[in-house]
N, C-alpha and C positions, 0 to 999 in steps of 0.2 A: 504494500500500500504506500500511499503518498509519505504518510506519517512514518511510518517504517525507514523508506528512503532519506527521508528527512532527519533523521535522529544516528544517523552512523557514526561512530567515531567519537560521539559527543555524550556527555551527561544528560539527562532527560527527563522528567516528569511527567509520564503516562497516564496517569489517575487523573480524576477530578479534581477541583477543588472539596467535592461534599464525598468522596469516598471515605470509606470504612479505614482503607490503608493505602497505602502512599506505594506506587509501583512507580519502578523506575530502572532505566536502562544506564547500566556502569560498563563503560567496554574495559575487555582487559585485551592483553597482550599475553595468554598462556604459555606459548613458546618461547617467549624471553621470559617470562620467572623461571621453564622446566630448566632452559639454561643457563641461565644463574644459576639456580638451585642445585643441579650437576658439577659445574665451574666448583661451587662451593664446597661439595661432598668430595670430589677428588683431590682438590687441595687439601682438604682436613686428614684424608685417608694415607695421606704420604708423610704427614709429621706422627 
């Protein structure tokens, strides 16, 4: 949808103002935490 298209990459408040709970779209970047998070483990595993 428009609003789909419209919200990529970007923080976003989905909900209403009178909903129940506050929905909202956080983009992440999972492949860059897995590596960091690997980076970080192999580093630790050698000292």
């Amino acid at each position: 949808s428009a609003l789909n298209a419209s919200t990529r990459a970007t923080e976003t408040v989905l909900s209403t103002p009178g909903s129940r709970v506050k929905l909202m779209v956080i983009p992440t970047n999972e492949e860059l935490v897995v590596a960091r998070e690997t980076k970080r483990l192999l580093e630790n595993s050698r000292n």
